[in-house]
C-alpha positions as CSV (number, residue, x, y, z in Angstrom):
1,X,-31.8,-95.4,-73.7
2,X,-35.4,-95.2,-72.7
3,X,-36.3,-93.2,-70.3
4,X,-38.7,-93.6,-67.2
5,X,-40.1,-91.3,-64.7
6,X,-41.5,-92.3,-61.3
7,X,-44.0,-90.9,-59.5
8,X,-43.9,-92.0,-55.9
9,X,-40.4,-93.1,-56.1
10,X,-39.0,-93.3,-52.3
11,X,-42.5,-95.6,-51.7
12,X,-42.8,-99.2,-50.7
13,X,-43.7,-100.1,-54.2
14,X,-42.2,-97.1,-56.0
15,X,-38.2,-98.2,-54.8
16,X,-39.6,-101.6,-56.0
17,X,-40.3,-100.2,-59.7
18,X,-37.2,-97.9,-59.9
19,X,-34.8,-100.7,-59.1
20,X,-36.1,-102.9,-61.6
21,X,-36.1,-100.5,-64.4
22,X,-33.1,-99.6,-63.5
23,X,-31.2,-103.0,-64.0
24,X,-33.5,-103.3,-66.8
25,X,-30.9,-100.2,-68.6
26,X,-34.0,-97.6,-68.2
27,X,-32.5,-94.1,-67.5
28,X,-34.6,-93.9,-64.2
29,X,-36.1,-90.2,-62.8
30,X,-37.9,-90.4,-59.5
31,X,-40.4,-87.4,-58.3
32,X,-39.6,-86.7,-55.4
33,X,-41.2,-83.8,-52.6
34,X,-38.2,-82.2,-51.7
35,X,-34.5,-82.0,-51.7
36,X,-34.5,-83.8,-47.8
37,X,-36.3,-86.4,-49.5
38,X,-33.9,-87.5,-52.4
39,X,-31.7,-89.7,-49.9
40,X,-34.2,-92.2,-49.9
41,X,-34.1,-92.3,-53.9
42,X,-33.0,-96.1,-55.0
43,X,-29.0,-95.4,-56.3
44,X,-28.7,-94.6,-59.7
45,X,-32.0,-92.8,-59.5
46,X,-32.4,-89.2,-60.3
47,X,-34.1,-87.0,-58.9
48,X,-37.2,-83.9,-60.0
49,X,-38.3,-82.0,-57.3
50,X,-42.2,-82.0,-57.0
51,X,-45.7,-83.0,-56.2
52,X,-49.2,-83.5,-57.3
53,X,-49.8,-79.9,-56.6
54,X,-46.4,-78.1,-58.2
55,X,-47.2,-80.3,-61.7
56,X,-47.1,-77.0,-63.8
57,X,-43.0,-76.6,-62.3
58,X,-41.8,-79.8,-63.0
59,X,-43.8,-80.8,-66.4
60,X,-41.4,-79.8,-69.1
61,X,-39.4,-83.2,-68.2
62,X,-42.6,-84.8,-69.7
63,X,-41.6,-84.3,-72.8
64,X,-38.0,-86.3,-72.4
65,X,-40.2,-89.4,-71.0
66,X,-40.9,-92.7,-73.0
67,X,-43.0,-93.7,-69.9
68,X,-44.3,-92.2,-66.7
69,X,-45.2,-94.7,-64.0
70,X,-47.7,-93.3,-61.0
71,X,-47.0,-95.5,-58.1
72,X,-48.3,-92.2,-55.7
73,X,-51.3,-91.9,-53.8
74,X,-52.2,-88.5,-51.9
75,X,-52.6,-88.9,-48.5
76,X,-55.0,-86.3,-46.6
77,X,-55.6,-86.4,-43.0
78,X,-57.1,-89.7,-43.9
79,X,-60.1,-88.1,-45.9
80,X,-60.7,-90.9,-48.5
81,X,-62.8,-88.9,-51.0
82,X,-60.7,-86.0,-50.9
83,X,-58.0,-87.9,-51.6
84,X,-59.1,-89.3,-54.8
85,X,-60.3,-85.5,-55.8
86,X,-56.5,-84.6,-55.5
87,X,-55.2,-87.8,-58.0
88,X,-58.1,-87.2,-60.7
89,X,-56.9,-83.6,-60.7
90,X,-53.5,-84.4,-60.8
91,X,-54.0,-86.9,-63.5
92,X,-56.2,-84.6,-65.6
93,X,-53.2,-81.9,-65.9
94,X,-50.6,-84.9,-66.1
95,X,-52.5,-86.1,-69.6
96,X,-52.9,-82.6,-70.9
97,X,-49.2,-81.9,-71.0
98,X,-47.8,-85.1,-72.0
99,X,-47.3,-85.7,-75.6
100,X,-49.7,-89.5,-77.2
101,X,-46.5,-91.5,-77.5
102,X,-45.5,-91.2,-73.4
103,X,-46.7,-94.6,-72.5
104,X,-48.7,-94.1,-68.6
105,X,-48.8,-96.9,-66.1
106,X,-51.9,-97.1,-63.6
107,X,-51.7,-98.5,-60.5
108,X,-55.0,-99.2,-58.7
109,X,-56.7,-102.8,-56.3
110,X,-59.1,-104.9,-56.6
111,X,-61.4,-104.4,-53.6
112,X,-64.1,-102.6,-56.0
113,X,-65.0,-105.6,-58.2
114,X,-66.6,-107.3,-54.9
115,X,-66.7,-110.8,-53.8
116,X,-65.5,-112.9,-56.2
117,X,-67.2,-116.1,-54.5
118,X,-65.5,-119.4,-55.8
119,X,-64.2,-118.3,-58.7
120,X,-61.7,-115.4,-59.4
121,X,-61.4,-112.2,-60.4
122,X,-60.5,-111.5,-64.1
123,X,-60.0,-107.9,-66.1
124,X,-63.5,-108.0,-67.2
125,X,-64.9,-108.7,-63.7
126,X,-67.6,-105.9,-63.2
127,X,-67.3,-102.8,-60.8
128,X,-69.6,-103.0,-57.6
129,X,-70.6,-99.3,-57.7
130,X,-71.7,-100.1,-54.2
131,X,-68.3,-100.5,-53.2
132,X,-66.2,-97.7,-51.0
133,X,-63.5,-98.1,-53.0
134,X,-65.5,-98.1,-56.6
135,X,-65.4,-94.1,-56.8
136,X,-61.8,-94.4,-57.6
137,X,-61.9,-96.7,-60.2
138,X,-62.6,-93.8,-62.8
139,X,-58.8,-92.4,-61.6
140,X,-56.8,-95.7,-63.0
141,X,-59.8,-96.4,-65.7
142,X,-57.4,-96.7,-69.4
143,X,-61.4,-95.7,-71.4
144,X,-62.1,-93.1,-68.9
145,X,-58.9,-91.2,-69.8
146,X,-59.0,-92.0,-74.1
147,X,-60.1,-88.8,-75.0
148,X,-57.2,-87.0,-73.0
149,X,-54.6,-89.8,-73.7
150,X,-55.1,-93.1,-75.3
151,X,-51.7,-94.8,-74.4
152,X,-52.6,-95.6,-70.4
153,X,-52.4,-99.2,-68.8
154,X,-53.9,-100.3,-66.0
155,X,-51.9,-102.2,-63.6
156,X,-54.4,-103.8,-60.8
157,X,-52.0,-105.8,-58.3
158,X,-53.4,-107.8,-55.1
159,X,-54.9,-106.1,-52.5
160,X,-52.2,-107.6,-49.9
161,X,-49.1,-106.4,-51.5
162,X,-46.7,-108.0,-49.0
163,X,-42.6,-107.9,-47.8
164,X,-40.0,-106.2,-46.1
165,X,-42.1,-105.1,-43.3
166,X,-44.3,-102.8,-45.2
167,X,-47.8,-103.1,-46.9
168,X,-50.9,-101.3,-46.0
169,X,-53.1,-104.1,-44.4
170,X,-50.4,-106.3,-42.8
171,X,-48.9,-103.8,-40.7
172,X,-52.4,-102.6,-39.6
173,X,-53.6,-106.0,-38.7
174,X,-49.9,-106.8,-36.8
175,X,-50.3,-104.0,-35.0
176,X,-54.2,-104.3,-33.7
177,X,-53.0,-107.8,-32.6
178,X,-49.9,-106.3,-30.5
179,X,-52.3,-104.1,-29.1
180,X,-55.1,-106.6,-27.5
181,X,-53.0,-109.7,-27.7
182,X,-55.4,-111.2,-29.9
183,X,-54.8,-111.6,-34.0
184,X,-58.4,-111.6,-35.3
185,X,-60.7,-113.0,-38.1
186,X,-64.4,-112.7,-38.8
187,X,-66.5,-115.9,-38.4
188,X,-65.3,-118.3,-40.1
189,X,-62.8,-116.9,-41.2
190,X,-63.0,-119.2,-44.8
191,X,-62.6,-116.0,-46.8
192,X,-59.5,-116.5,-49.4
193,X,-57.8,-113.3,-50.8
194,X,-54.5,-112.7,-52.9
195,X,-51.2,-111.7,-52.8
196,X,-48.6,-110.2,-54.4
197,X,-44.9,-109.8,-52.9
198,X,-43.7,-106.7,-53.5
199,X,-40.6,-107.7,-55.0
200,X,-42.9,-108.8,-58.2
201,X,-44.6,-105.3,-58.4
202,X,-41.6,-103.8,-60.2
203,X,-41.3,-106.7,-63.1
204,X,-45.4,-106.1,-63.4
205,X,-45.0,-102.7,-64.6
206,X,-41.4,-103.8,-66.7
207,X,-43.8,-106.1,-68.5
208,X,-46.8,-103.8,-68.6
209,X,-43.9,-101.6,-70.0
210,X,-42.6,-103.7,-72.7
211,X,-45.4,-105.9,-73.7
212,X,-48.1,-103.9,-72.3
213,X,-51.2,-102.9,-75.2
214,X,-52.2,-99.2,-74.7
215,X,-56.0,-99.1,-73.1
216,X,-55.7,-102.6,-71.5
217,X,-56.2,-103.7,-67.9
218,X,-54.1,-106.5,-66.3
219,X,-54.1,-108.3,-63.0
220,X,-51.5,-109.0,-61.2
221,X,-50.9,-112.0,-57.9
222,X,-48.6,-114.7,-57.0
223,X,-51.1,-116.3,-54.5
224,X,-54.7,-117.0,-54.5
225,X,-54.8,-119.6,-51.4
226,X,-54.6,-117.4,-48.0
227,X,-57.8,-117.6,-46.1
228,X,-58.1,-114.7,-43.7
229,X,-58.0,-117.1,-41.0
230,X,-54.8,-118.4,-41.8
231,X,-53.8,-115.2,-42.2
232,X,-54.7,-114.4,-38.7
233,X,-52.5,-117.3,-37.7
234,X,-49.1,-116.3,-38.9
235,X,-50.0,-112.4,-37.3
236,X,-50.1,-114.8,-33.9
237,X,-47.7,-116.3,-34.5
238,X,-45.4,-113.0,-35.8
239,X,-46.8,-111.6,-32.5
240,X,-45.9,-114.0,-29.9
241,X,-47.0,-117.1,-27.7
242,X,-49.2,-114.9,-25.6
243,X,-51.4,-113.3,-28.9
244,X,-54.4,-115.6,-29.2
245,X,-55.8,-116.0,-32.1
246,X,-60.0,-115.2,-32.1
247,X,-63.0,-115.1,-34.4
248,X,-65.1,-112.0,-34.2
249,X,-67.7,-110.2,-35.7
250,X,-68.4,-108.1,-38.9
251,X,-69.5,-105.0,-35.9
252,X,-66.5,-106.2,-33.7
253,X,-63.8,-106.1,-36.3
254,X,-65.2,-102.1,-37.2
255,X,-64.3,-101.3,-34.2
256,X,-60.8,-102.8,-33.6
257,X,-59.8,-102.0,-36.8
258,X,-61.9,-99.9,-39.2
259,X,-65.2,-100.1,-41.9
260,X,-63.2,-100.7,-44.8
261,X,-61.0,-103.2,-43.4
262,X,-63.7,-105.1,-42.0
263,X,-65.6,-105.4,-45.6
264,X,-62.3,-106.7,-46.5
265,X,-62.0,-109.3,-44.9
266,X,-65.3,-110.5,-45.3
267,X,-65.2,-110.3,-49.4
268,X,-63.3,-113.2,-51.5
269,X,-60.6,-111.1,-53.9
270,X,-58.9,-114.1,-55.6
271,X,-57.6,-112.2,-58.8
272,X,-56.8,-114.2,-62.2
273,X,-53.3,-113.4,-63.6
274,X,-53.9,-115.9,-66.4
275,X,-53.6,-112.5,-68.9
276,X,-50.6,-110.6,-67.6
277,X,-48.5,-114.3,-67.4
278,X,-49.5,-115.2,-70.8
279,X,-49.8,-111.9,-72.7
280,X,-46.7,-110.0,-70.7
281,X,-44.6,-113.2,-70.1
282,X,-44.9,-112.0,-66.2
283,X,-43.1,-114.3,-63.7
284,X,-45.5,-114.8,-61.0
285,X,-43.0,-116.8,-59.3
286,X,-41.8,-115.5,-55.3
287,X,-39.6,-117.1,-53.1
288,X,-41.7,-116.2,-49.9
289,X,-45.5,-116.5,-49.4
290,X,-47.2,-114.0,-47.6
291,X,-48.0,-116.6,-44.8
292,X,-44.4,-117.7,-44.4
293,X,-43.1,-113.8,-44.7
294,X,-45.6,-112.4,-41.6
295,X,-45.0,-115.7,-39.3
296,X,-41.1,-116.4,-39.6
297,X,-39.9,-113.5,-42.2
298,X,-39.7,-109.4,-42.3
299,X,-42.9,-109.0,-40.3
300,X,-41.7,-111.4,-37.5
301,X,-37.9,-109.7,-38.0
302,X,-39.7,-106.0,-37.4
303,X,-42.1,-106.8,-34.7
């Protein structure tokens, strides 16, 4: 039996990824902070107590691992850079003590290859060095790691990772619009993005897993239509009859919401999932669009 470890298990996307390997026969471990923390393990997972910073107490279950999986991201009083300091740390001593056959999954976005106009965005899309979020491109990077550990994947899924009420954007945007009654969109608001329900992020990194080449990069989304003015709508609509719904402006939607956010939503990030549905045999297929899911599903349930 082939075993799998976790990092980030009791996460949105981590739970998603232990499940799936887990009904997939994968003896599942999880990495968890502390003992209070096991609970939230999916069942059938087990547990090893530890962090990013306590990798030198729990790294002699490397060896037993046919495949780690880092679905963890350090949060730090929301300082960004320091942040990614942590992870490339972390990730430094995590390739060091594992042995070249452990197979690594990478988990990063897209926002860093920029504005991908009318087209899409494919693995060999360049990186806008310009970009915020381009300085932690290096961390999830399979070339950047070679000389420490050649058998690393990246996994690059749609920015708005969506269902069951959790996400990173979605919530933030649901809640702005709760706030000031109004559910918001710069300009025109004719700016399409991508999605991926979470459900699908487990079988992504099953197929990465199983099919995956060692040093290779794949994308990962199950819809390329939402415009962030439709997008807007179903918040209204998750929010109420009263929550209008308004465009604003690039210096407007800074300061409701934040910098990054704002760039966001002004940059196209339509990815291209033509390699990881041909060369994995990934299933791109959901039964809820991100749209129908804020408006009428989880978001509208948890509101």
């Amino acid at each position: 039996m082939k075993k799998v470890l976790v990092i980030g298990a009791t996460g949105y996307i981590g739970k998603e990824i232990c499940n799936t390997f887990a009904k997939s026969g994968y003896e599942v471990f999880g990495l968890v902070r502390n003992y209070t923390n096991t609970s939230e393990l999916p069942f059938g997972v087990q547990k090893i107590i530890g962090d990013f910073s306590t990798i030198k107490e729990w790294s002699h279950h490397l060896t037993e691992m046919n495949t780690v999986v880092n679905a963890a991201f350090p949060s730090h009083g929301g300082d960004w850079f320091k942040a990614v300091a942590i992870e490339h740390n972390f990730l430094e001593q995590l390739f060091k003590k594992l042995n070249g056959k452990t197979k690594v999954l990478l988990m990063n976005g897209t926002a860093f290859l920029g504005d991908s106009g009318k087209g899409s965005l494919s693995e060999t899309s360049p990186i806008q060095q310009q970009h915020p979020a381009s300085i932690r491109a290096k961390n999830t990077a399979p070339k950047y790691w070679e000389t420490l550990h050649k058998n690393v994947i990246e996994l690059r899924f749609a920015s708005f990772i969506y269902g069951k009420n959790g996400s990173v954007f979605l919530p933030l945007l649901i809640k702005a619009a709760q706030k000031t009654g109004e559910s918001i969109y710069i300009d025109s608001g004719r700016i399409f993005t991508s999605t991926l329900d979470v459900a699908l992020t487990g079988s992504a990194c099953l197929a990465a897993d199983q099919f995956g080449i060692a040093g290779e990069t794949y994308h990962f989304a199950n819809d390329e239509t939402p415009s962030f003015k439709n997008i807007a709508r179903a918040v209204s609509h998750c929010c109420g009859s009263k929550c209008k719904v308004i465009s604003v402006t690039a210096e407007e939607a800074k300061d409701r919401l934040d910098p990054f956010t704002a760039l966001f939503m002004q940059q196209n990030n339509r990815l291209n999932s033509t390699k990881a549905r041909k060369e994995l045999n990934w299933q791109a297929s959901s039964e809820t669009s991100l749209l129908w899911d804020v408006a009428h599903g989880s978001y509208a349930n948890g509101s």
